[in-house]
C-alpha positions, 0 to 999 in steps of 0.5 A: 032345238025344240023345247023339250031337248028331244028334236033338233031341226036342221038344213041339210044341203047337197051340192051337185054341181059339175065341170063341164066343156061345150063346143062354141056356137051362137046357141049351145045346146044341153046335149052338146055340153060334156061332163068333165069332173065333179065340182062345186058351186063356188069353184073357180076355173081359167084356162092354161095356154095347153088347153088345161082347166084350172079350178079348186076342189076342197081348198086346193089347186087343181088341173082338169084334162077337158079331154079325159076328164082326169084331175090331179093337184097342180103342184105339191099339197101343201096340207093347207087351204089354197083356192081361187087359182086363175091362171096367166098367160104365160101358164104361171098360176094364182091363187088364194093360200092361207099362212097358218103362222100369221093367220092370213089369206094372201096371193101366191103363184106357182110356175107352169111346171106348180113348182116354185111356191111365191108370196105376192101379197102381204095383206090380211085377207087378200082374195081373187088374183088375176094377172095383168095381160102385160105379166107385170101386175096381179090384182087382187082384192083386200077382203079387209077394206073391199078395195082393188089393189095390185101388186108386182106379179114378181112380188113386192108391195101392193098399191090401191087402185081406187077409193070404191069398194068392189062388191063381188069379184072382178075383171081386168080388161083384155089390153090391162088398162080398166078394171070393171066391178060393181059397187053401191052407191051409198048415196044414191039409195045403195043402188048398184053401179057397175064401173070401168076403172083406170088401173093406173090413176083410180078414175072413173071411166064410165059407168055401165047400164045393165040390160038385164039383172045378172047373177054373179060376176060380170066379166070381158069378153075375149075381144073386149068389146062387150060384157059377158054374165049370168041371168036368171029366168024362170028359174033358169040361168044362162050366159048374156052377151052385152055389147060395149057399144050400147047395141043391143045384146044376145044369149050365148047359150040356151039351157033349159035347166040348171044354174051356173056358178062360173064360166070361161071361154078358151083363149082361142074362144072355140070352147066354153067350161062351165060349172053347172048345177044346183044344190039341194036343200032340206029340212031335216028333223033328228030326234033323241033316241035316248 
């Protein structure tokens, strides 16, 4: 506000991003990528065993058809806030619902068909569910303390996995034993460490050096055999293949503009959603016509 009362200075911010669908190829090409539906920046998105895309749009459950580019909510709206969905194996959704009675954020599920809404978790703040490859557990973590928990995907009381605290989201790996995530190491500087982690005792298995600085989260490939995350150059992000194995890595796309939010191969691996864009900034004067 300027001293006088008369000018207001503000941010105004638009988001332009979408869903897009490639073809899977050692490089992909602008032009081979295909518009699905509008989206945002922070949206997340998995794939269900029919070939549909699941994500959130203004805090609710949605299914994208990759082919139509038609979107309709999973299930019923239940008139409150549900984000974070990913889905299972078995085509069961998890997600992110807020419980306006006792004012807290837990883990949900719906079934394939979006019916039968069930409470899995009974923290405060309990964020980004993810399913066991086995269907027996969902991770998730408590936004409270940073820590990876998990809890019975059939409902039931949650268990901490380890004592460090996650710092962004994370993965579960292919065959469910290790869960990989980032946190800082308080002691060393606050230098980042990026980690697999025994799901069933919280030990350590290895930490993993990064070959190049990612942006956003890091997560398996489908064999499990590497890492796969965003990077950002000139400007520019894209998506980088780091082997597990220490060899040396390779780009799995080729944009040449544009950021990327979140990206998921299908289950068959022979296709790549993607939510792609950016968001434009400005400031803005709005002055008193009074």
């Amino acid at each position: 506000m300027a001293r006088s009362a008369s000018v207001l200075a503000a941010v105004e911010t638009e988001e332009r991003w979408d869903l897009q669908v490639a073809a899977s190829s050692m490089s992909i090409p602008v032009s081979d990528v295909k518009e699905v539906v509008k989206s945002e920046e922070g949206a997340l998105l998995s794939w269900t065993p029919d070939g549909k895309l699941i994500t959130d749009h203004d805090n609710r459950v949605d299914v994208a058809d990759p082919e139509t580019g038609t979107r309709a909510i999973f299930g019923n709206d239940p008139g409150t806030p549900e984000f974070h969905p990913q889905s299972c194996r078995d085509g069961r959704v998890v997600f992110t619902g807020y419980t306006p009675a006792s004012k807290q954020l837990n883990i949900f599920s719906l079934d394939v068909s979006g019916q039968n809404r069930k409470k899995l978790t009974n923290g405060s703040l309990d964020y980004y569910g993810q399913c066991s490859p086995d269907l027996q557990w969902v991770y998730y973590r408590d936004q409270s303390t940073n820590l990876l928990m998990r809890a019975p995907l059939d409902g039931g009381a949650g268990q901490q996995i380890s004592d460090l605290q996650v710092q962004g989201r994370f993965d579960i790996s292919p065959e469910g034993s290790v869960a990989l995530f980032y946190t800082l190491s308080h002691t060393e500087g606050h230098k980042e460490k990026v980690l697999e982690v025994s799901v069933d005792n919280g030990q350590v298995k290895r930490e993993i050096p990064m070959q190049k600085q990612h942006a956003g989260r890091i997560q398996y490939s489908l064999d499990g055999k590497a890492l796969e995350y965003v990077v950002r150059e000139n400007g520019v992000d894209n998506i980088w293949r780091q082997p597990l194995d220490g060899s040396a890595g390779k780009w799995e796309t080729a944009f040449k503009s544009e950021h990327i939010g979140q990206f998921r191969w299908s289950p068959d691996g022979k296709q790549l959603a993607i939510v792609r864009g950016h968001t434009d900034s400005d400031v803005v004067l709005m002055r008193s016509t009074q």
